[in-house]
C-alpha positions as CSV (number, residue, x, y, z in Angstrom):
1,X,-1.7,-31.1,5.3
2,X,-5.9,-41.0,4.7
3,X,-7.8,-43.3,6.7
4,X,-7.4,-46.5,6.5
5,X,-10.4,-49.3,7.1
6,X,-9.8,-52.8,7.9
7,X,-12.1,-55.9,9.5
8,X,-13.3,-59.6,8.7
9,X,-17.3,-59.4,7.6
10,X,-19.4,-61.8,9.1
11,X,-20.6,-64.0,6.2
12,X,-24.7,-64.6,5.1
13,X,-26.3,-68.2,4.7
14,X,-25.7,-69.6,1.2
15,X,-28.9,-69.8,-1.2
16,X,-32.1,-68.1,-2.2
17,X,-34.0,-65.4,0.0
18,X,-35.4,-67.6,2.9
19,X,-38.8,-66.9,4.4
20,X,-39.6,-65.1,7.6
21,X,-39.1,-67.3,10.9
22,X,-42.4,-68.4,12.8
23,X,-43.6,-66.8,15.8
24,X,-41.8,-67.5,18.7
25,X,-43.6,-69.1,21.7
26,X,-43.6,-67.0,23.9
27,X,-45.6,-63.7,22.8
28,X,-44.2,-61.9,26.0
29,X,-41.1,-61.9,24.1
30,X,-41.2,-59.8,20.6
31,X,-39.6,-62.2,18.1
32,X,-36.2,-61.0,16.6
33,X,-36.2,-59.0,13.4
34,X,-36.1,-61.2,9.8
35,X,-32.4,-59.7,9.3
36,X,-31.1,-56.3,10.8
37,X,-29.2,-54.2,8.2
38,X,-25.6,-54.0,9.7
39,X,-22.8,-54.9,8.0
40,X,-22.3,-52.8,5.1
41,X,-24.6,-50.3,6.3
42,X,-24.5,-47.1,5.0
43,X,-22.2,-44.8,7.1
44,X,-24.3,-41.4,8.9
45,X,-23.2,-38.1,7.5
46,X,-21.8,-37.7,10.9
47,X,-19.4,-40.7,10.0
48,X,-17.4,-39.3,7.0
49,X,-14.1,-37.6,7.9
50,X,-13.1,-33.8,8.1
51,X,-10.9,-32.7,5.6
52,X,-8.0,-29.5,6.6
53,X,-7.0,-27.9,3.5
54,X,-4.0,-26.9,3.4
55,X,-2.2,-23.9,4.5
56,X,-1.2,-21.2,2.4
57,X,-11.6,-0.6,-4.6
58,X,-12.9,2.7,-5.6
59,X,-12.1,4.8,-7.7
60,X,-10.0,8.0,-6.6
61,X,-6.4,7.8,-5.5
62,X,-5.8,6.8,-2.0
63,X,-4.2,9.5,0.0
64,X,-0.6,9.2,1.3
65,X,1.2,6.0,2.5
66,X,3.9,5.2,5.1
67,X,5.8,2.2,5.4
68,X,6.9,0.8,8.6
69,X,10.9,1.0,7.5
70,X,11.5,2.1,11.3
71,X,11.7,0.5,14.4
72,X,9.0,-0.9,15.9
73,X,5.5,-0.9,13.1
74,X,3.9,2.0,12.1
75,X,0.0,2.7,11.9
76,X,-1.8,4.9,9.2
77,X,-4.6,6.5,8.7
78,X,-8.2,5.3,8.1
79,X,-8.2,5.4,4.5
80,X,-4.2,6.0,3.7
81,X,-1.9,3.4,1.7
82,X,0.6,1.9,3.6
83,X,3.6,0.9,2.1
84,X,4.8,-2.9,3.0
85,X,7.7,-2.8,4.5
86,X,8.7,-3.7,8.5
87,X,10.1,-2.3,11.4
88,X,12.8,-3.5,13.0
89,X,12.5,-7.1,15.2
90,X,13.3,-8.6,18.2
91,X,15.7,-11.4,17.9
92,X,-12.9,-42.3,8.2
93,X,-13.3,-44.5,6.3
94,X,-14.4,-43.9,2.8
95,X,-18.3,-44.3,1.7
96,X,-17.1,-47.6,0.6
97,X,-20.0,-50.1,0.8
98,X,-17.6,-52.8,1.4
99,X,-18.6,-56.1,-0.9
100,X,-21.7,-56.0,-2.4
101,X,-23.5,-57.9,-0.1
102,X,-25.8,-60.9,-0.7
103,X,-29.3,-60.6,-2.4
104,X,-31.1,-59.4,0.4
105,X,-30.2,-55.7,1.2
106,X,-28.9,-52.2,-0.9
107,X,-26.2,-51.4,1.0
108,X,-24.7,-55.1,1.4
109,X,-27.1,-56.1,3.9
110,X,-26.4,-59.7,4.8
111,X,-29.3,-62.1,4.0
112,X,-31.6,-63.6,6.7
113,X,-30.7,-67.5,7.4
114,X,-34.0,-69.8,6.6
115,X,-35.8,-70.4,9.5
116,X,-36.2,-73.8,11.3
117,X,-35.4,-75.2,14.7
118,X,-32.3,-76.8,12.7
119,X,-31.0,-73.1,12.0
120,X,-32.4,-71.0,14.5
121,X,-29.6,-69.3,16.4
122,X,-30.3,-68.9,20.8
123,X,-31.5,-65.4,21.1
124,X,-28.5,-64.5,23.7
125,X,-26.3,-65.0,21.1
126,X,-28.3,-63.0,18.0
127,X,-28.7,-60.1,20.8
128,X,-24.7,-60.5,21.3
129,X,-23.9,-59.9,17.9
130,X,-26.1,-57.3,17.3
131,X,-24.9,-54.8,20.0
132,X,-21.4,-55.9,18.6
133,X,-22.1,-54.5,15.1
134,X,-23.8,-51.9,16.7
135,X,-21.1,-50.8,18.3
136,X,-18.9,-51.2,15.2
137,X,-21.3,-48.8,13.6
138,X,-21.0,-46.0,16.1
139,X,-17.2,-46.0,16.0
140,X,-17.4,-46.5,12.4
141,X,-16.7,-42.4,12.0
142,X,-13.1,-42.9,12.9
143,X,-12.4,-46.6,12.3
144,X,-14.8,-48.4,9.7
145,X,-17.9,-51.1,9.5
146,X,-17.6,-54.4,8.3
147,X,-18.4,-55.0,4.7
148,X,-20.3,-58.7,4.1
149,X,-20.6,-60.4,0.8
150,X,-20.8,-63.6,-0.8
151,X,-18.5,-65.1,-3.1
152,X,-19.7,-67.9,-5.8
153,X,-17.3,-70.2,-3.9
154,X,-18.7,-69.3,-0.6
155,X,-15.9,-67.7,1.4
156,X,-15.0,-64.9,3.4
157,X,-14.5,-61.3,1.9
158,X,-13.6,-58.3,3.0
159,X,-13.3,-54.7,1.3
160,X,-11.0,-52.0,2.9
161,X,-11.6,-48.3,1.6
162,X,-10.0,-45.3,2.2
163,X,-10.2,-41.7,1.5
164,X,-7.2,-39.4,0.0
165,X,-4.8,-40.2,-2.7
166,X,-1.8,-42.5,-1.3
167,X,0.9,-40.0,-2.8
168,X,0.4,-37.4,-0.5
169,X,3.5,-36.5,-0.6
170,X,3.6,-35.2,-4.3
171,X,3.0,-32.0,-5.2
172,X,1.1,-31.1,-8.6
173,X,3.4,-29.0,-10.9
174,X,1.7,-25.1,-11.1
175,X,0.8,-26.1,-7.2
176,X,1.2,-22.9,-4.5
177,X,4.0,-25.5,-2.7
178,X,5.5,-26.0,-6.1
179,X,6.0,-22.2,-7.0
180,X,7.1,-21.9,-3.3
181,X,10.1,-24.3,-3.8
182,X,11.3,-23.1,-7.0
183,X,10.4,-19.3,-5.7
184,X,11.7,-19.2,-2.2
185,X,15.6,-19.4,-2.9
186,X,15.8,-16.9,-5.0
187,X,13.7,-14.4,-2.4
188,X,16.0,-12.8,0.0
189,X,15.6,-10.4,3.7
190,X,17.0,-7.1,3.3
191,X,18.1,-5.5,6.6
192,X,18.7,-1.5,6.3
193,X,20.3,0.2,9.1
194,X,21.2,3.6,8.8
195,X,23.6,5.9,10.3
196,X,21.2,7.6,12.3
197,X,19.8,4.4,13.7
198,X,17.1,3.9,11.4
199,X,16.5,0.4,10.4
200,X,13.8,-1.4,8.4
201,X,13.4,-5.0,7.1
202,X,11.6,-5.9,3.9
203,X,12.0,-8.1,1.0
204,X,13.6,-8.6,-2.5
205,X,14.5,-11.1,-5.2
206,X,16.7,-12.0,-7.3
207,X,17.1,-10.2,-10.8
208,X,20.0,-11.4,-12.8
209,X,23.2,-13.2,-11.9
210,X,25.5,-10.7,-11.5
211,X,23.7,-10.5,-8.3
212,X,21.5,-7.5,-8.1
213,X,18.3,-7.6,-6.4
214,X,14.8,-6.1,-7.1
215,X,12.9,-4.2,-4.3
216,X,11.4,-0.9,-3.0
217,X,13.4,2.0,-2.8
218,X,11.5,2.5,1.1
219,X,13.3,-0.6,1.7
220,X,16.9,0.2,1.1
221,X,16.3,4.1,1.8
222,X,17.7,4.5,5.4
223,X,20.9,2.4,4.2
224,X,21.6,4.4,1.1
225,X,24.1,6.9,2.4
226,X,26.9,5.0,3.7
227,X,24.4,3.0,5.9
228,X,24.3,-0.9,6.2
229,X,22.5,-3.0,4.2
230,X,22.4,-7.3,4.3
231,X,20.3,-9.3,2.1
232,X,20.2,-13.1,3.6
233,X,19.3,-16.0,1.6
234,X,16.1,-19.1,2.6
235,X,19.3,-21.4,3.2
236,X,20.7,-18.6,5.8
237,X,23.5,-17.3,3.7
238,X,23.8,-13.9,4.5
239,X,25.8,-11.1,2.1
240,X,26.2,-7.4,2.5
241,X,25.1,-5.0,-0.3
242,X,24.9,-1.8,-1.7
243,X,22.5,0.3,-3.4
244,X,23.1,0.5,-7.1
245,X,20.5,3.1,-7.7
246,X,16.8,4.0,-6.5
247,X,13.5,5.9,-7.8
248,X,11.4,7.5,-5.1
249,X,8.6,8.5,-7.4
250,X,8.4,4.9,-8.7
251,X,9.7,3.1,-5.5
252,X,11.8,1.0,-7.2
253,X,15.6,-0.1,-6.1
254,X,18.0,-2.3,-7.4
255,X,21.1,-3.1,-5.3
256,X,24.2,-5.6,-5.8
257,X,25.7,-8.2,-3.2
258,X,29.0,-8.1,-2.5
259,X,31.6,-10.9,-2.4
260,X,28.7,-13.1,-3.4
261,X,30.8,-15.7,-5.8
262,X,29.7,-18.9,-4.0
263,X,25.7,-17.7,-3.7
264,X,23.3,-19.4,-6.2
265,X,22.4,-17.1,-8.1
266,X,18.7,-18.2,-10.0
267,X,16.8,-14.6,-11.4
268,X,13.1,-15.2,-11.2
269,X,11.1,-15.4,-14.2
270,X,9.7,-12.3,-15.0
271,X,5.3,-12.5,-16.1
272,X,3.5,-10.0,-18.3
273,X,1.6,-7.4,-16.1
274,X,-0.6,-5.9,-18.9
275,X,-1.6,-9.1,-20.0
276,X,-2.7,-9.8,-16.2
277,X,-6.7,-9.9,-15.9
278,X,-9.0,-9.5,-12.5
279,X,-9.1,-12.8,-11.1
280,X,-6.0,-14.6,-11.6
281,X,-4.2,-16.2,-9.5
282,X,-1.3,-14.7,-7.0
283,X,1.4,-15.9,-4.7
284,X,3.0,-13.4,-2.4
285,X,6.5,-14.3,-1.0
286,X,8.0,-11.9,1.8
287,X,9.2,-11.4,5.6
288,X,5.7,-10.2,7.0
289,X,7.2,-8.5,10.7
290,X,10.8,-10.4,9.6
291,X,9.1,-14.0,9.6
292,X,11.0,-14.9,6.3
293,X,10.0,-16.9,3.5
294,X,6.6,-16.9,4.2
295,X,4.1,-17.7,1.5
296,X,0.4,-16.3,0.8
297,X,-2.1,-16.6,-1.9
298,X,-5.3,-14.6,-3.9
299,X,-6.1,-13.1,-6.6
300,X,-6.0,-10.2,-8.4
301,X,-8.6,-7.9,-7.3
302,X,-8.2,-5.0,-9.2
303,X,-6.1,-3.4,-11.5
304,X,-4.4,0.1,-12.7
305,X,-5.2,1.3,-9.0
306,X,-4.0,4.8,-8.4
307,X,-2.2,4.7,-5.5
308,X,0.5,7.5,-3.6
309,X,2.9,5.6,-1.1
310,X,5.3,7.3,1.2
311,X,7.6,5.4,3.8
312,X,6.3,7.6,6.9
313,X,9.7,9.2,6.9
314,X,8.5,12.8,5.6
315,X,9.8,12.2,1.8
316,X,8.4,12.6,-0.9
317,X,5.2,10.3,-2.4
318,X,5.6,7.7,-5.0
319,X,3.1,7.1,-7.3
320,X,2.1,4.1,-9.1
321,X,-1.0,2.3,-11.0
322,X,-1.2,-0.9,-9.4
323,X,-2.5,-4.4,-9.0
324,X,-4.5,-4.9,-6.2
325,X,-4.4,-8.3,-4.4
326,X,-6.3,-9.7,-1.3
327,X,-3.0,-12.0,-0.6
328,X,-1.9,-11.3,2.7
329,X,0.6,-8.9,2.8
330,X,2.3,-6.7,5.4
331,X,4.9,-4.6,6.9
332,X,8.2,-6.4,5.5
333,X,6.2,-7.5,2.6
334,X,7.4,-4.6,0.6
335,X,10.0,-5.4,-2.0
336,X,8.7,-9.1,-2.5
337,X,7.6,-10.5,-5.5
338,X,4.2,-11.0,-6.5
339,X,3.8,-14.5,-8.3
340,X,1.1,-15.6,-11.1
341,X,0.0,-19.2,-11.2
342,X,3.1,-20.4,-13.5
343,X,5.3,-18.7,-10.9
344,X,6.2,-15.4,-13.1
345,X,6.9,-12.6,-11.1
346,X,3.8,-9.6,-12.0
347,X,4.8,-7.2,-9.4
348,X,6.7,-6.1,-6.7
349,X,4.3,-5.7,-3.7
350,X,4.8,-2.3,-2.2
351,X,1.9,-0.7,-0.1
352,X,-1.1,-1.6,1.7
353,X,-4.1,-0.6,2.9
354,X,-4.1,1.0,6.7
355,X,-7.2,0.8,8.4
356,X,-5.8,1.5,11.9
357,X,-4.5,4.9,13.4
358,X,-1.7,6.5,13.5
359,X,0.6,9.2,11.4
360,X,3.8,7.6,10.4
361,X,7.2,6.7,11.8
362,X,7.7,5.4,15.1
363,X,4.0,4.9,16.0
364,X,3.9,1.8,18.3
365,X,1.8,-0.1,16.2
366,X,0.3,-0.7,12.7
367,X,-2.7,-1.9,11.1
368,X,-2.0,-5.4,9.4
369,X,-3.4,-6.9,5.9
370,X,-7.0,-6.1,5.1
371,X,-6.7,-7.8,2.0
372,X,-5.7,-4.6,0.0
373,X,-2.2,-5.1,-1.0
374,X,-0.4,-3.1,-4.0
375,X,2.3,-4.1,-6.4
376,X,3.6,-2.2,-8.9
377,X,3.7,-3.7,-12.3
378,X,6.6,-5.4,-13.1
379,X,6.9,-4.6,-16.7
380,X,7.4,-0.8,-15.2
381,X,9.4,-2.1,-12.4
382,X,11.5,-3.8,-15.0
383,X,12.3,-0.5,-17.2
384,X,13.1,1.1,-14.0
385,X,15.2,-1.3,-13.0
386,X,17.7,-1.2,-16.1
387,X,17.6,2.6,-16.0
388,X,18.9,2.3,-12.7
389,X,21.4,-0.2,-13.8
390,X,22.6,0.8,-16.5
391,X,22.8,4.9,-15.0
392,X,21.8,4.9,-11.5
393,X,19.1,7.2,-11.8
394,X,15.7,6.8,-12.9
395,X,14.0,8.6,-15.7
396,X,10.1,10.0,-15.6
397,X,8.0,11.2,-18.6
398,X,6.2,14.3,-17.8
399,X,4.3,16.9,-19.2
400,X,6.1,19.7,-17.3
401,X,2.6,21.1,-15.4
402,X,1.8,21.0,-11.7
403,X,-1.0,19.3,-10.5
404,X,-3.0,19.5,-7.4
405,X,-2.3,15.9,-5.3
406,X,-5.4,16.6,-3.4
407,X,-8.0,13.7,-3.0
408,X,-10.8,14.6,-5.8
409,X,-13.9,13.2,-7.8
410,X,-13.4,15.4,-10.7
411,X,-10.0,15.3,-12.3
412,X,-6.5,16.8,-11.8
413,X,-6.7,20.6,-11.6
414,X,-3.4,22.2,-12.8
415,X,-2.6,24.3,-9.9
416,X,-2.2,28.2,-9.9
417,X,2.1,28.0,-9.1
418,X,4.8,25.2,-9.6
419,X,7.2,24.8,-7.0
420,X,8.7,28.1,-5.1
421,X,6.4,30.3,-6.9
422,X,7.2,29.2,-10.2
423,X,5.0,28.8,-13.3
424,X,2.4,25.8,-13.2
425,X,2.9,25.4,-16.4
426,X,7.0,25.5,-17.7
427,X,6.9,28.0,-20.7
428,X,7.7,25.5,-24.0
429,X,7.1,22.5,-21.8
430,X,4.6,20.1,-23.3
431,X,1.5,21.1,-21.7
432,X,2.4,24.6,-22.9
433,X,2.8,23.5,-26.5
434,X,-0.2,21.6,-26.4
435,X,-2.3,24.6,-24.9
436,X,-2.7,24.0,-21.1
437,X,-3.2,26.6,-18.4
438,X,-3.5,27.0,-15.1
439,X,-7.0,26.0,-13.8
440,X,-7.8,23.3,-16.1
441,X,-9.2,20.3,-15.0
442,X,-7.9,17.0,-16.7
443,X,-10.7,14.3,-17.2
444,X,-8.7,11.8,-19.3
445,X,-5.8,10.1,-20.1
446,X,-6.6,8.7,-23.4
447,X,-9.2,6.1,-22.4
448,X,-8.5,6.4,-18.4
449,X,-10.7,8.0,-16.6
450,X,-8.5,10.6,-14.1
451,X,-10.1,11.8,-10.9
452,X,-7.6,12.9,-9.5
453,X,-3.4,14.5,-9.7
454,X,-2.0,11.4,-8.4
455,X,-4.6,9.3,-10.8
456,X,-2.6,11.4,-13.4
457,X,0.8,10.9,-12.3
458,X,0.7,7.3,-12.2
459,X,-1.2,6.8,-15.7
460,X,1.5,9.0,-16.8
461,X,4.4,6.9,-15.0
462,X,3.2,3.9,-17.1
463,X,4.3,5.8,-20.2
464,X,7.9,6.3,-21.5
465,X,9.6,9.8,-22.2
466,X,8.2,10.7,-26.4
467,X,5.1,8.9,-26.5
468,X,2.0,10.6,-27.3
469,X,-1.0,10.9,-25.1
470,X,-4.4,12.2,-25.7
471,X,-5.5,14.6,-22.7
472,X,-9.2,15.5,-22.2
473,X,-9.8,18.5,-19.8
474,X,-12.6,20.6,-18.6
475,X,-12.1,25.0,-18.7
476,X,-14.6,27.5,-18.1
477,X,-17.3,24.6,-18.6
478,X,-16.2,23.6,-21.7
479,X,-14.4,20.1,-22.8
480,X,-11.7,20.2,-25.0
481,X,-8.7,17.6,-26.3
482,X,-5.1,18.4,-26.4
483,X,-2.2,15.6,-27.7
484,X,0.7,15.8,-26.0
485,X,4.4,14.2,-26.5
486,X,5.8,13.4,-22.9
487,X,8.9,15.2,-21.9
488,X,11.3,13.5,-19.7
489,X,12.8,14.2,-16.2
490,X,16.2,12.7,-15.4
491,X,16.5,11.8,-11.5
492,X,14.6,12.3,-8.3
493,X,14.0,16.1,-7.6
């Protein structure tokens, strides 16, 4: 993921520039050229070498997503998030001019010899040695051309180029492969199987050293009641764990390896997501269709993306505000980290983008990366995880109000019933206090634009339980503003 040149250069004649030769004899036979520009001769674009570099949207939230945590790989719907987990697997030379040739041509020409019977040269032998440099020249693309020039003392030179830096074996510090190293054995396979014969492969990494490990609650889901879940190492050491504790709505899981006491143990370094900007740099580590520890790169493309995920397996939807990366990712990615270009960890990539067709679980094949990945911020990821640490269960902020999670243009419309015939809006909830009703349409999120109820949801997600959010909303034509202190929801319901 060098060439080198080498050659003896056939020396010029010593001393000023010498005249042209006279006529030869015979006029039936065109005289031979004063000098022919060979050696040293400029190399033909055609001559330089090919280098191989190495290896390695819109606004509204997407509609549902389904993961591929099943055997065999899912494929979604035109326009539905997917989220990134697997199925189960089957086991020339350089433009050197050479010297600098005598006084006679620009690109180290060799000077003609003076003419004279004394110094003329036979003919067969000129034409000789000009088919041999013209052969020289028309391998020169993958070997080299001779480079003439004249020393003050009169001998024989000869300069060798090459292309490439001769460490080729370093690798810059910040590089892709050097994030990789330092990355890749702290990034671990999960297996899930569950009871019921479910199984799914995806990814995770490791978050502290008392050995729990960060990834996507569609990951671990199918092992979570009393199923069986592995997480294997880059260096092949494999441990079985268990699920510490999981959020559906945020898809986040932690879970803890057991009898793990010889296994290196290095947490990643965790980056800042909000100080992320569009454009920077990412490195994706996962087990795309359980090919572990393999590496891709981009940017990020977008960010604060509403996007609703599901696994395919008929659960509810998570919801998050997310980066969006063109690095390759796909089904097994999910749970992986996503790197910045210091090798912090910004995410935890999650769902993609489905352009194939299909409707969830046990389809017989899935759409791969588009370049529309998702990752969910890791400085939400993060309060998730110690939540689900410290308790086992995660905590959301709400606003106690039911929302339509139908695709829309113009805002979240607080729908007519909650759950089971309920009221939409809970009587002394926080929407209530703050003067929200049934049929209003939210517009804003303090300076968010929301199009949507899952738009809503996620901007909300980023908040914690008892801050205080601005909401803009639309009733009966009018606009109006309401601030309102999120309220806070203990566990998956």
């Amino acid at each position: 993921m060098s060439t080198e040149n080498e050659g003896s250069a056939v020396p010029p004649a010593p001393g000023p520039h010498p005249a042209p030769p006279a006529p030869h004899p015979n006029p039936a036979v065109p005289p031979a050229p004063d000098y022919e520009p060979t050696a040293g001769r400029q190399p033909a674009a055609s001559d330089a070498p090919i280098g191989s570099p190495d290896a390695a949207g819109q606004p509204g939230a997407p509609g549902p997503a389904s993961g591929a945590s099943g055997p065999g790989a899912d494929a979604g719907q035109a326009g539905t998030w997917w989220s990134a987990d697997g199925g189960q697997q089957p086991g020339g030379p350089g433009e050197g001019q050479g010297g600098q040739g005598g006084p006679g041509g620009p690109w180290g020409t060799a000077p003609v010899p003076p003419s004279g019977p004394s110094e003329r040269k036979p003919r067969g032998l000129v034409a000789a040695l000009l088919a041999a440099v013209l052969v020289a020249g028309a391998i020169g693309g993958g070997i080299g051309f001779w480079a003439a020039d004249r020393e003050s003392d009169g001998s024989d030179t000869t300069t060798v180029s090459a292309y490439g830096n001769p460490k080729t074996e370093s690798r810059a510090p910040g590089s892709v492969s050097s994030i990789a190293n330092k990355t890749l054995p702290s990034v671990v396979t999960i297996e899930a199987q569950g009871n019921n014969g479910e199984s799914g492969t995806g990814t995770g990494f490791v978050y502290d050293k008392q050995g729990h490990i960060l990834t996507n609650n569609h990951v671990v889901a199918s092992a979570a009641d009393n199923g069986k879940l592995t997480a294997t190492f880059s260096n092949g050491k494999r441990y079985t764990a268990q699920v510490v504790g999981r959020a559906q709505g945020y898809d986040v899981a932690v879970v803890k390896l057991k009898n793990a006491a010889d296994a290196k143990l290095n947490p990643l370094p965790l980056g800042n997501s909000d100080r992320v900007a569009v454009g920077d740099a990412t490195v994706a580590i996962g087990a795309p269709f359980g090919l572990s520890g393999t590496v891709t790169t981009g940017i990020v493309s977008a960010k604060k993306r509403p996007v609703a995920s599901s696994d395919g397996g008929g659960g509810n939807a998570s919801y998050m505000s997310a980066l969006q990366t063109d690095a390759s990712i796909n089904p097994g990615n999910s749970g992986g980290p996503l790197l910045n270009a210091d090798g912090g960890v910004i995410g935890i990539n999650s769902a993609i983008q489905s352009a194939g067709n299909g409707s969830g679980l046990g389809e017989s094949q899935q759409s791969g990366s588009i370049g529309l990945g998702f990752a969910i911020p890791i400085n939400q990821a993060k309060n998730v995880a110690e939540q689900l640490i410290k308790t086992g269960q995660p905590i959301y902020p709400v606003i106690e109000a039911t929302v339509s999670t139908k695709d829309s243009t113009n805002g979240a419309t607080i729908a007519s019933n909650g759950t089971g015939g309920s009221p939409a809006v809970v009587p002394g909830g926080p929407a209530d206090k703050a003067g929200l009703k049934s049929g209003d349409v939210i517009t804003k999120l303090d300076d968010t634009a929301i199009d949507s109820g899952p738009t809503l949801i996620s901007e909300i997600w980023t908040h914690q339980p008892g801050d205080k959010v601005t909401l803009t909303y639309k009733r009966g034509g009018k606009v109006s503003k309401a601030d309102v202190t999120l309220g806070k929801r203990k566990g998956d319901s």
